[in-house]
LUMDREN-13873 format. One record per atom (N, C-alpha, C): x, y, z. Coordinates in pm, whole numbers, padded with zeros to 5 digits, always signed. Example, Ala and Ser with C-alpha at 12.3 -4.5 7.8 and 13.67 -1.06 7.14 Angstrom:
+01319-00569+00780;+01230-00450+00780;+01320-00330+00780;+01285-00225+00708;+01367-00106+00714;+01290+00003+00787;
***
This chain:
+05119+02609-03811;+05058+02653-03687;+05164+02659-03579;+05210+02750-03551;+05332+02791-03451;+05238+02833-03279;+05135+02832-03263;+05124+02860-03156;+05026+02748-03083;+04997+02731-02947;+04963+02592-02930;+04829+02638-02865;+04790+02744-02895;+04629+02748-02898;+04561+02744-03085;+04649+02792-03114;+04608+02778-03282;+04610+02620-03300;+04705+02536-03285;+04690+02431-03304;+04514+02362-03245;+04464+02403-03106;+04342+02360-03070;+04276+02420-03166;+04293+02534-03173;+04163+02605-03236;+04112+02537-03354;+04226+02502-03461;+04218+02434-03572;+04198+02253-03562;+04253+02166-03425;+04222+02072-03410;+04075+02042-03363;+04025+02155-03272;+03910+02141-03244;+03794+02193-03371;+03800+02307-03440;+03714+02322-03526;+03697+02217-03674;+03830+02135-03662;+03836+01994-03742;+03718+01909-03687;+03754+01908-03566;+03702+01764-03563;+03513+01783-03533;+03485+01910-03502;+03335+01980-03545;+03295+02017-03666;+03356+01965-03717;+03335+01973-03931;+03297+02102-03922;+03362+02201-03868;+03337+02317-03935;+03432+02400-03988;+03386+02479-04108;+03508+02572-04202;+03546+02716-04080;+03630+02764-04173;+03713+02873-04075;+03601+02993-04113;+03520+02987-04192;+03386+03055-04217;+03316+03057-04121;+03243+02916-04126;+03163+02912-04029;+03180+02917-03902;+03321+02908-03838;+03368+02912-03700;+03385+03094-03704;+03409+03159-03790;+03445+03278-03794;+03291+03370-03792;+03183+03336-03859;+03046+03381-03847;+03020+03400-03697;+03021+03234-03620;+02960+03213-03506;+03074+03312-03412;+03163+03333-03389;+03249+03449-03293;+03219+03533-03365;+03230+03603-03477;+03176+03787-03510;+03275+03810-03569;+03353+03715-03636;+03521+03795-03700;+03559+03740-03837;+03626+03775-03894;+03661+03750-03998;+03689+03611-04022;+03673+03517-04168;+03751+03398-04213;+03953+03460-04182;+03953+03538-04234;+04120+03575-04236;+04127+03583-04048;+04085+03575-04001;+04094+03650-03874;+04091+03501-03782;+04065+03374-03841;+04001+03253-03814;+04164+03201-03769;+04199+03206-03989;+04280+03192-03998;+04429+03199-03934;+04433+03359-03905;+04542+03407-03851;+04551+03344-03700;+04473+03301-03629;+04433+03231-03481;+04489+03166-03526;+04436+03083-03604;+04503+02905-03662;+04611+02892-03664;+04746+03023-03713;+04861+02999-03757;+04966+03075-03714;+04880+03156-03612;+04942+03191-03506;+05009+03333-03531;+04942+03373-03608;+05014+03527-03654;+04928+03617-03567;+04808+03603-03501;+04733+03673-03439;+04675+03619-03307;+04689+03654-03179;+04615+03596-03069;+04466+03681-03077;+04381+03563-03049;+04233+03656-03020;+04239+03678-02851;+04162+03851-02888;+04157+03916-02736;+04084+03791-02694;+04056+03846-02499;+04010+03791-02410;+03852+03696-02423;+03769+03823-02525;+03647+03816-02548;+03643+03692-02642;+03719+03728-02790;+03690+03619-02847;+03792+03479-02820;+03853+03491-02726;+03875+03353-02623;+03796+03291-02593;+03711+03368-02540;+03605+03305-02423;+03505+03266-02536;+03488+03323-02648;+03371+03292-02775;+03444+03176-02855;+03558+03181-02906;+03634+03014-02914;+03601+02910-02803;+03611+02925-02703;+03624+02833-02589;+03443+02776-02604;+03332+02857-02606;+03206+02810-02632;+03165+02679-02732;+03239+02810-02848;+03226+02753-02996;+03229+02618-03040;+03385+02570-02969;+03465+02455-02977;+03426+02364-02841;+03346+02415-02777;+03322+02299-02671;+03464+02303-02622;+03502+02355-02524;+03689+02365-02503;+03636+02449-02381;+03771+02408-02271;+03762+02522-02181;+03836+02603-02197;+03911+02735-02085;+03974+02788-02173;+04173+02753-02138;+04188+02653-02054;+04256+02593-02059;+04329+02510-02148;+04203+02393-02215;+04277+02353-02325;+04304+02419-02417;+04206+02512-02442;+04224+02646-02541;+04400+02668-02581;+04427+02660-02452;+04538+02733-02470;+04654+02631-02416;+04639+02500-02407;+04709+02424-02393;+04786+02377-02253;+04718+02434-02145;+04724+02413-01980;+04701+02242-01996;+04781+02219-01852;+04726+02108-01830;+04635+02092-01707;+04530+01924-01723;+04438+01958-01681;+04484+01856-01535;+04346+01854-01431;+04421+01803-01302;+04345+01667-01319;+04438+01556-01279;+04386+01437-01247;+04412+01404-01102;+04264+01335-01065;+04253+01291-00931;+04233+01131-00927;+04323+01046-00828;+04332+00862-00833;+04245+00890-00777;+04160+00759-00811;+04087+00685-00761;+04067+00538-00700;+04218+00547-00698;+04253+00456-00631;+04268+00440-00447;+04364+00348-00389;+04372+00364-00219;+04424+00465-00206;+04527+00551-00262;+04591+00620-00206;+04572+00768-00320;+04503+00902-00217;+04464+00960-00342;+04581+01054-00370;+04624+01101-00512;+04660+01209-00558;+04614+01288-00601;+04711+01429-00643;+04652+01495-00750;+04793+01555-00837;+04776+01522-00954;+04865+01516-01057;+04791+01641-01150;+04955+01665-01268;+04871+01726-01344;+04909+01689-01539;+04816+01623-01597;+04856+01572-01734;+04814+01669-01825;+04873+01669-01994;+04837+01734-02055;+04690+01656-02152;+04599+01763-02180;+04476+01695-02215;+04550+01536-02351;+04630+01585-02427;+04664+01549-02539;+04714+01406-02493;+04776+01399-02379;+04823+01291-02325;+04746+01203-02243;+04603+01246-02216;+04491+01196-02160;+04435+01134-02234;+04440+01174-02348;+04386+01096-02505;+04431+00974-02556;+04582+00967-02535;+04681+00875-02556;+04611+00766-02492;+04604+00796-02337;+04604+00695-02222;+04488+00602-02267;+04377+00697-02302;+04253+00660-02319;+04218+00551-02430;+04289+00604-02550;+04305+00523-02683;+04379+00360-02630;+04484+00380-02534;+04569+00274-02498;+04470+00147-02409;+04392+00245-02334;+04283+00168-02245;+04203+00059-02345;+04129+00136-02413;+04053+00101-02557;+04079-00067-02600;+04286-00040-02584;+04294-00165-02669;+04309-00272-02572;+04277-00326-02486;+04242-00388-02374;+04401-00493-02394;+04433-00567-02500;+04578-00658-02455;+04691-00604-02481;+04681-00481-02538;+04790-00339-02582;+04802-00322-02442;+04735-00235-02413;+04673-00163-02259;+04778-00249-02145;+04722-00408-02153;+04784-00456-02043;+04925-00511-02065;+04991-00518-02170;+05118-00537-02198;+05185-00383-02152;+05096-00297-02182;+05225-00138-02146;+05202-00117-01970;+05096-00171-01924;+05091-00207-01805;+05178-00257-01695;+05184-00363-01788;+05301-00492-01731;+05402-00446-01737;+05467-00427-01860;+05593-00384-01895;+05617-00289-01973;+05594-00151-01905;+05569-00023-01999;+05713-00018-02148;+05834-00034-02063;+05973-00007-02126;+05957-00052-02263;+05930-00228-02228;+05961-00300-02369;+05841-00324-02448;+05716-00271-02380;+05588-00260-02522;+05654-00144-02603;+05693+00012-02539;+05693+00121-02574;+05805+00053-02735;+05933-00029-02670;+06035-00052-02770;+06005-00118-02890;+05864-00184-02853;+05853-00314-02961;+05750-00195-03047;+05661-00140-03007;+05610-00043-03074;+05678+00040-03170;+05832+00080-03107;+05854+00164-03205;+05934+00134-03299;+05995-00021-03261;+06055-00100-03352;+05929-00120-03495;+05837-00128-03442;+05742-00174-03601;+05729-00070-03654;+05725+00046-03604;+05726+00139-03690;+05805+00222-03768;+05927+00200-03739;+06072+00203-03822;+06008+00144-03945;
***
């Protein structure tokens, strides 16, 4: 998968248990035509963008791999802009509540000890 909407297209129709059939029925186009999205040999026009973007529950941003805007909610407000994929990360990291607050504390040397175990 060389293109980084094919990559959604195929990460998102994964994780909706559906085949490149059945994602290909529901837009009006071919399994090969699913495919070729997937792997990047073919961009779908505008239309069946916007019929991916339904399909997959996706806007058409992530569709296509934009990033999305985050607003603090903290004292002092911003507005930043992360990639969805990296919003996921954060989220998973939150999850692990004494993970979470060690990369908190000391982002540098959790990140090191992490990648030391995984060597």
């Amino acid at each position: 998968m060389s293109s980084v909407s094919g990559e959604k297209i195929y990460e998102a129709r994964k994780s909706l248990g559906l085949s490149q059939e059945a994602l290909a029925k529901r837009i009006g186009v071919s399994k090969v035509t699913v495919c070729w999205y997937e792997s990047g040999d073919r961009t779908p026009t505008l239309e069946n963008f916007l019929k991916l973007a339904d399909e997959l529950n996706l806007t058409l941003d992530e569709l296509v791999g934009r990033e999305i805007s985050v607003i603090s909610s903290g004292e002092e407000p911003y507005i930043t802009k992360i990639a969805k994929k990296d919003l996921e990360i954060i989220n998973e990291f939150k999850a692990k509540k004494s993970l979470y607050k060690k990369l908190y504390n000391d982002p540098k040397r959790t990140v090191e000890l992490i990648d030391r175990r995984m060597k």
